[in-house]
C-alpha positions as CSV (number, residue, x, y, z in Angstrom):
1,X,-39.8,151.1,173.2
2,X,-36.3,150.2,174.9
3,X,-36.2,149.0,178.4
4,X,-32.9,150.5,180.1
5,X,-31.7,150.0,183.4
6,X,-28.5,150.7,184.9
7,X,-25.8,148.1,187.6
8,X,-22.9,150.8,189.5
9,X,-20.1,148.2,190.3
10,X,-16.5,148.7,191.6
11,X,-13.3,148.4,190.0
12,X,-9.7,149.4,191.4
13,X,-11.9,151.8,193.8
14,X,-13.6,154.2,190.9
15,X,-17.3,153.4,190.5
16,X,-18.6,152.1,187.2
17,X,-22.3,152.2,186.0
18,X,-23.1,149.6,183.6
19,X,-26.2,150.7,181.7
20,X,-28.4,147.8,180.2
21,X,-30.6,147.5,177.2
22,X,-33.2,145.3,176.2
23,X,-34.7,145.8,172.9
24,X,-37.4,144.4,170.9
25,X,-36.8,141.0,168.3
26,X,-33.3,140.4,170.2
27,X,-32.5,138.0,172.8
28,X,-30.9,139.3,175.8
29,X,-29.4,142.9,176.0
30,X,-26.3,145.6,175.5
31,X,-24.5,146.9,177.9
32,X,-22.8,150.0,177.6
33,X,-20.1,151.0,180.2
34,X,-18.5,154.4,180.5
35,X,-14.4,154.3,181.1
36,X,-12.4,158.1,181.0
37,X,-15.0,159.1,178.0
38,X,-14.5,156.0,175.6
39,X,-17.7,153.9,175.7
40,X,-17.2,150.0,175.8
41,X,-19.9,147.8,174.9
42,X,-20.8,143.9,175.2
43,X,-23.8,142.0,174.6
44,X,-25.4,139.7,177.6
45,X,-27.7,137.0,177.3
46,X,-29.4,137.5,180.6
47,X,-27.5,134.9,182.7
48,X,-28.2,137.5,185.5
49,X,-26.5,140.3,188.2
50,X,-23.6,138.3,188.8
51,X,-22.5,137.6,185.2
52,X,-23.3,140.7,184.4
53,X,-21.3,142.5,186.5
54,X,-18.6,140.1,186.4
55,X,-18.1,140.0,182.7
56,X,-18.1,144.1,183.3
57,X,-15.7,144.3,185.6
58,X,-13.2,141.8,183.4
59,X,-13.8,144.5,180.5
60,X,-13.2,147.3,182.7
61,X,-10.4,145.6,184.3
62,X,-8.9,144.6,180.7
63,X,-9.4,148.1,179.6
64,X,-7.8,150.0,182.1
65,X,-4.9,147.8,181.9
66,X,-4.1,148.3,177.8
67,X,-4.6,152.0,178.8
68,X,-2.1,152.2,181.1
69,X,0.6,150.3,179.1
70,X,0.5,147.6,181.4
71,X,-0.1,143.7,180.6
């Protein structure tokens, strides 16, 4: 049975929800992030919230940016 839980965080004023999956025989969890219909995806050890939601937001950010052209 999967544990799943779910972070919103902010980036360039749209809201994000960073949903978080721990699973059985693996250490820490996946995180799975929803960005204009594309799903992105990173693994976290469990260094807590404010990694997590850090190391999302730099994904998000990162995305958005190749998206657009830019940087």
């Amino acid at each position: 049975m999967e544990e799943v839980w779910s972070k919103e965080f902010e980036v360039e004023g749209r809201t994000f929800v960073a949903v978080c999956m721990r699973r059985p025989f693996r250490e820490g969890f996946e995180v799975h992030i929803e960005v204009d219909g594309e799903v992105l995806t990173f693994a976290e050890l469990g260094f807590g919230d404010s990694a997590l939601i850090e190391k999302a937001r730099a994904l998000v950010e990162g995305h958005l940016k190749g998206t657009r052209g830019e940087g």
